[in-house]
N, C-alpha and C positions, 0 to 999 in steps of 0.2 A: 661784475656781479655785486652787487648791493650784500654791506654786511649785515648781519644782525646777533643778537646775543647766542653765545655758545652753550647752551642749558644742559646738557650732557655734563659739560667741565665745569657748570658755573661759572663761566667767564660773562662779563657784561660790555656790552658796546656802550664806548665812551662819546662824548659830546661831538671828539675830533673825527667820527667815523673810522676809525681807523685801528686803536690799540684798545684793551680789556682789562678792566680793572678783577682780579681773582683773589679769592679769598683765603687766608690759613685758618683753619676752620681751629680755634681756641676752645676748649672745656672751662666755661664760666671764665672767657677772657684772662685767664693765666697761662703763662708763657714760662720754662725756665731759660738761664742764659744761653744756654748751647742754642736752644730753639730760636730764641730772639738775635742771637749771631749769624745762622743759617740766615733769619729773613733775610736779615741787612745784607748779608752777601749777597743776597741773588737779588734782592733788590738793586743794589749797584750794579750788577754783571751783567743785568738786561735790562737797564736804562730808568728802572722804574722813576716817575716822577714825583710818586709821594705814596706816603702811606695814613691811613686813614684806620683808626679804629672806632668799628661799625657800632651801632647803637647795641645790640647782642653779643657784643663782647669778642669779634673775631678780628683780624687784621685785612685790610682789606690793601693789594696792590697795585694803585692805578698807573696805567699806560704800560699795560703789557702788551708786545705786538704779537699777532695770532701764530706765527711759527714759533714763539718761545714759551708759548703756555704750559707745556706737556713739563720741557725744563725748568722749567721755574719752581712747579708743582717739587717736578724733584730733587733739585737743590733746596727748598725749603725742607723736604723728608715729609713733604705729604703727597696725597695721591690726587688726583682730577677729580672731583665729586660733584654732582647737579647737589648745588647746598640752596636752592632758592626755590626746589619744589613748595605747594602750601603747606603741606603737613611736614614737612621739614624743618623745621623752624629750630633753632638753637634754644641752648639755656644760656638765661645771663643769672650770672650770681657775685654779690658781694664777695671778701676775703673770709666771710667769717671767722670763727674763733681759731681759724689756723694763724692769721695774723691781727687782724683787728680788737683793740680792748673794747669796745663794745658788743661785739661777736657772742653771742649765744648759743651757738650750735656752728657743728659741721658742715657749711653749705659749700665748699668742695667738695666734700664727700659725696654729699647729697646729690648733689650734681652728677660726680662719676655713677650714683648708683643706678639714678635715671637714666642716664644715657646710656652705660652696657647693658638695659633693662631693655628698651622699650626704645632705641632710635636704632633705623627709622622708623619713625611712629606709626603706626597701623594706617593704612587706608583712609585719608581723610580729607575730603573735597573745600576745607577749608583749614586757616589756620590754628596752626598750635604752638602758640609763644608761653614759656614759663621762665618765670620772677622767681630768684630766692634770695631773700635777704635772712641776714644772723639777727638781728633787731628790729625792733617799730621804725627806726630812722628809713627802712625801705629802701636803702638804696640802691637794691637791685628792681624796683618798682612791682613791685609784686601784684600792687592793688590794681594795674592795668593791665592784666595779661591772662590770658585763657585759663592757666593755673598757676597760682601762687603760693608762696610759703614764705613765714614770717619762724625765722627761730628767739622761742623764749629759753626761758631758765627750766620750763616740764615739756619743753616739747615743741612738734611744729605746728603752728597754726595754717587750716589751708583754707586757701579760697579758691573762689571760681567765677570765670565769667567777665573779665576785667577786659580792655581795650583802649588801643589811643586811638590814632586815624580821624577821620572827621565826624563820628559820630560816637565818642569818647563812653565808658561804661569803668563804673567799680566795679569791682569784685567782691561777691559777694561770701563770706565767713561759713564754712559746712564744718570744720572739725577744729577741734583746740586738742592743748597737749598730746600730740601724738608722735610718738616714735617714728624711726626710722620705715621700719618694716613694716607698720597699719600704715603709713602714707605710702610707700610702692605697693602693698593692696589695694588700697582703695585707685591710685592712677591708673593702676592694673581694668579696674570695672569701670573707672571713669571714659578711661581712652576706648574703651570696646563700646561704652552707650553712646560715645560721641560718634564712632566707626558706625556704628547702626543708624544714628538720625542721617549721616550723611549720604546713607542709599535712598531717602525718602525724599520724595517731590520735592513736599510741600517744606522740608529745613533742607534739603540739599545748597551747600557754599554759603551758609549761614553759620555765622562765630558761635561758638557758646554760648555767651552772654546775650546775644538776640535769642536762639532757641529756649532758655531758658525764661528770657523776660516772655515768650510767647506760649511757652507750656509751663513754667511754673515751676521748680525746683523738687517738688514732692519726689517726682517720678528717677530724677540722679540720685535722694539720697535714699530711696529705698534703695536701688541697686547697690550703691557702694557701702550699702550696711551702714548707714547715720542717720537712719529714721530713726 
């Protein structure tokens, strides 16, 4: 029987037909030691051949064979999860001001606040990638991603709309200096007008940034209260 990817476990069929590369699904790609000792061990234990950290900041296992997926999952102390749905999309985030001295804000925080907020993300036929960098330097790429955030010295800056892939988009700037609590408000109304355009024909599996360049932005920022 012919293999194919395990999407239940998020396991992916590798080049060799044969073993799955699985992910440990990282919060803004931070790991503590104990967690990063777990990997190593179960990477060694089930042969892994390499490990890869994914462009979103998670650890990714290649050449896991399909009867040790379940084990693996649980030597590392995570559980089996479809992580490659479209609306499932991780958050990547810089160190911000926890470690970095250009760091402006919180964006582990931020991060944990999003994610026991609002994943998995509402119903959404396309993707949802968010960027948070602690400074302008971006290094969490903020400006290419469905929703981003830039931390200053009064607050977060958010944008919208951003993409890489092959039809590349900026993100476009709807709020400065804002708090913690107005930015998971407004994601709050943002993520529900996105869940709505994606039951309609005409933007259904269409990113953000396309739906927007094709109706115009008026209509996000009255809902998320930034008109």
């Amino acid at each position: 029987m012919e293999k194919s990817d395990i999407l239940p476990k998020g396991a992916i069929l590798q080049r060799d037909q044969e073993t799955y590369a699985i992910t440990a699904r990282l919060l803004g790609g931070v790991m503590d030691v104990a967690t990063g000792r777990r990997i190593a061990d179960a990477a060694e234990k089930f042969g892994v051949e390499m490990l890869k950290v994914t462009g979103d900041g998670r650890l990714a296992l290649m050449g896991v064979k399909e009867e040790d997926i379940e084990a693996a999952y649980g030597e590392m102390g995570f559980k089996a999860k479809a992580g490659i749905a479209l609306c499932q999309q991780y958050i990547k985030a810089c160190p911000g001001n926890a470690f970095c001295q250009r760091g402006q804000q919180d964006t582990l925080g931020m991060a944990q606040k999003i994610d026991e907020k609002f994943y998995p993300y509402p119903k959404i036929s396309s993707k949802v990638k968010i960027g948070i960098a602690g400074c302008f330097n971006s290094c969490a790429e903020p400006a290419i991603k469905d929703i981003g955030l830039i931390g200053l010295p009064k607050g977060w800056t958010l944008m919208v709309g951003g993409a890489g892939g092959k039809d590349p988009m900026i993100a476009e700037i709807i709020g400065r200096n804002l708090s913690d609590e107005r930015v998971l408000e407004i994601l709050d109304k943002l993520l529900k007008y996105y869940r709505g355009l994606s039951s309609r024909p005409q933007t259904r599996n269409l990113r953000l940034g396309v739906i927007l360049k094709k109706e115009g932005k008026e209509r996000l920022l009255r809902v998320c209260g930034l008109d």
